[in-house]
LUMMAR-105091 format. One record per residue (C-alpha): x, y, z; residue in three letters; residue number from 1. Coordinates in steps of 0.001 Angstrom, whole numbers, plus 500000, padded with zeros to 6 digits. Example, Ala and Ser with C-alpha at 12.3 -4.5 7.8 and 13.67 -1.06 7.14 Angstrom:
// residues 2
      xx      yy      zz  code  pos
  512300  495500  507800   ALA    1
  513670  498940  507140   SER    2
//
This chain:
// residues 171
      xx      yy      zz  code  pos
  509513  427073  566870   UNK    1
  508940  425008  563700   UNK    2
  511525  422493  562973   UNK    3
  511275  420735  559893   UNK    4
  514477  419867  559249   UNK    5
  515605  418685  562468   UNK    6
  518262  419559  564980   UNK    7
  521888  418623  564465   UNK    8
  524112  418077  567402   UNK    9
  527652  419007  568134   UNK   10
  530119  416965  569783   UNK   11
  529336  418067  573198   UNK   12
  525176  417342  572540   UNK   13
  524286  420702  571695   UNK   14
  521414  420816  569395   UNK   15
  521381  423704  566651   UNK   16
  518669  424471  564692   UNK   17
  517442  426883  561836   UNK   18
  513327  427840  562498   UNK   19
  510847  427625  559482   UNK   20
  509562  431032  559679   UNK   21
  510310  432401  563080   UNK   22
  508114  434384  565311   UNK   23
  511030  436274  565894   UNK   24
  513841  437159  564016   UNK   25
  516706  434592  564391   UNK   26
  518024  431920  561854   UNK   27
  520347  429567  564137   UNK   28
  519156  428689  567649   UNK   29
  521104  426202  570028   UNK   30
  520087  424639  573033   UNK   31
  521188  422825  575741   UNK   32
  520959  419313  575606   UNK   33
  519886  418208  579316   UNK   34
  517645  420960  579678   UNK   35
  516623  422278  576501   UNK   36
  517689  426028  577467   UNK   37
  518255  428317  574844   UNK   38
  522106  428869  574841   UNK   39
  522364  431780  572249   UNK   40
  520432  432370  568953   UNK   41
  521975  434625  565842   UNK   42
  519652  437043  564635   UNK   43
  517913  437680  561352   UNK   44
  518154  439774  558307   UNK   45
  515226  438749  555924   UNK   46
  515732  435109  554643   UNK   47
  513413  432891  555785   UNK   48
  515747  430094  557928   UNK   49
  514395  426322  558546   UNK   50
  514716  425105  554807   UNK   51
  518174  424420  555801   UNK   52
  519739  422058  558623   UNK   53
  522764  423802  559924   UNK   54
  526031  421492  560138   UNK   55
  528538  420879  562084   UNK   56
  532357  420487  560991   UNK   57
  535348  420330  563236   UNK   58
  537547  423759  562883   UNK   59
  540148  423381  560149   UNK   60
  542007  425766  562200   UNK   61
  541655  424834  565604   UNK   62
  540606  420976  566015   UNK   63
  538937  419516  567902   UNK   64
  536856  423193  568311   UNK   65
  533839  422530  565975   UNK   66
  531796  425638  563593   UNK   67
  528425  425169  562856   UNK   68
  527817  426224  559506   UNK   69
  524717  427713  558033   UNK   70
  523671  427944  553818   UNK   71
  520600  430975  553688   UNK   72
  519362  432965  550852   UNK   73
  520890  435955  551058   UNK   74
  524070  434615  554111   UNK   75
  526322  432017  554881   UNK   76
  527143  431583  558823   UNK   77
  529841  430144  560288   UNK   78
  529387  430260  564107   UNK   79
  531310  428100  566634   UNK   80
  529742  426445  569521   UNK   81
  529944  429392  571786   UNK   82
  527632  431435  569438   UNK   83
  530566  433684  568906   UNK   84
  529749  434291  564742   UNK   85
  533217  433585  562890   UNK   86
  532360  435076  559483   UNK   87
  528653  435914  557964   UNK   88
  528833  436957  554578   UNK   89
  526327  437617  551349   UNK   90
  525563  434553  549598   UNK   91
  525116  436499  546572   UNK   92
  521547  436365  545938   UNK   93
  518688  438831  546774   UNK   94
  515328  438290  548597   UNK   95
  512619  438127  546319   UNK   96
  509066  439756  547094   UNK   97
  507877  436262  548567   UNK   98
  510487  435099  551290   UNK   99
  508811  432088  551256   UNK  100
  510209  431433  547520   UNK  101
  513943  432125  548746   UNK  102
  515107  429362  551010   UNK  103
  517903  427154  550543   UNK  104
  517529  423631  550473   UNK  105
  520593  422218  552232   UNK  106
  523601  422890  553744   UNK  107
  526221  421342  552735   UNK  108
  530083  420911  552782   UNK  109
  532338  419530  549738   UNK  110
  535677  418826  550938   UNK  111
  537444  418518  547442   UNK  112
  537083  422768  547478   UNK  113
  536493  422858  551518   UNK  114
  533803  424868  550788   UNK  115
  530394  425068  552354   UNK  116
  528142  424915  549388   UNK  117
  523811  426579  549238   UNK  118
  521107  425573  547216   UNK  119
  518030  427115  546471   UNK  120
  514640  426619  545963   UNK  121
  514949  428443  542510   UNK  122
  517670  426815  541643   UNK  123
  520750  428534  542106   UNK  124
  524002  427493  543634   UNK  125
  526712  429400  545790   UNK  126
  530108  428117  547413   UNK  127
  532128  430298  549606   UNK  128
  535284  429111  551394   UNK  129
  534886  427212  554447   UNK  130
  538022  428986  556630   UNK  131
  537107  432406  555491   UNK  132
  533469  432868  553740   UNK  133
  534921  434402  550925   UNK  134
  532928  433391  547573   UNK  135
  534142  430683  545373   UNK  136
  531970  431817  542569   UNK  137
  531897  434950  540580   UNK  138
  528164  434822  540956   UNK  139
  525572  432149  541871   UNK  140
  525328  429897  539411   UNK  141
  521484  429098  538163   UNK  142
  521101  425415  537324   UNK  143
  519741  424883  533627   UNK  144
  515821  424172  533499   UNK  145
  512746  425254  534170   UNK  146
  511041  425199  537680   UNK  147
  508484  422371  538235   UNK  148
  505363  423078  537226   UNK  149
  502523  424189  540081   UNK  150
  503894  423668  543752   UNK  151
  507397  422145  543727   UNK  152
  506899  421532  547187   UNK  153
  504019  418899  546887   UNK  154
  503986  416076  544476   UNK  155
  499851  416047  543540   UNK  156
  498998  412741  541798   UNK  157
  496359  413811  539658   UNK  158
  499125  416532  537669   UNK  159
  502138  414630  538479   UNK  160
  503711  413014  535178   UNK  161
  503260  409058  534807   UNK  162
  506688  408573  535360   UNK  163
  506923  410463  538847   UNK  164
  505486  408301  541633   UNK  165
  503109  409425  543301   UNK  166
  502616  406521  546397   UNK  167
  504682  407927  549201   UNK  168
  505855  404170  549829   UNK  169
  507807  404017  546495   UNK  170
  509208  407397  546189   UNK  171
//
């Protein structure tokens, strides 16, 4: 599976992972450390997983038990090591005609709310409650601006504005 966010690790070793457009339908995988044996993989509902690392935070509840946490398009996970799923819940936003176009760009926990916070590629911004998954938001909120012109994803120097840099050692 394709990986381009990397594997984060749990306490115990146990890497987790969310696949770049799966050749089947799961959006968390974790495997064993020593022998790199699947232990359990949650299944998939349409976003495209992999733009996002999972992470992993110790239970608020129940220390020093740890949930790994997972931002998607259209979910938020919370799973704990076992692969037993705590909550999954709507982020809030709905997949667009090109999946590709809907992932989320991080992960990512602010502990002044204790909330586990999304980002998407378009722009948009959810929070739900890190104990219970229950929305912090009334709605996502859409950042002001306008999308980058041409592919976001790659920086071309020849349409790139002068004050962007364009040599991969100075970015």
């Amino acid at each position: 599976m394709f990986n381009p966010t990397g594997p984060v690790f749990d306490s115990d070793g146990n890497l987790y992972f969310a696949p770049l457009i799966p050749y089947e339908a799961v959006v968390l995988v974790s495997l064993d450390p020593a022998t790199g044996a699947r232990r359990w993989a949650i299944p998939g509902t349409g976003a495209p997983p992999g733009g996002s690392a999972p992470i992993v935070l110790r239970d608020p509840d129940a220390p020093p038990r740890e949930i790994v946490y997972l931002a998607l398009y259209d979910r938020v996970l919370a799973v704990a090591t076992d692969g037993t799923i705590v909550w999954d819940v709507p982020s809030g936003l709905t997949l667009g005609p090109d999946v590709t176009d809907n992932l989320v760009l991080g992960t990512n926990y602010l502990p002044t709310l204790d909330a586990i916070i999304g980002l998407s590629l378009d722009g948009y911004l959810f929070a739900v409650d890190r104990r219970t998954g229950a929305p912090l938001l009334n709605a996502p909120f859409q950042l002001p601006g306008a999308p980058t012109p041409g592919d976001a994803r790659f920086i071309n120097p020849e349409t790139a504005p002068p004050s962007i840099p364009t040599n991969p050692a100075t970015r």
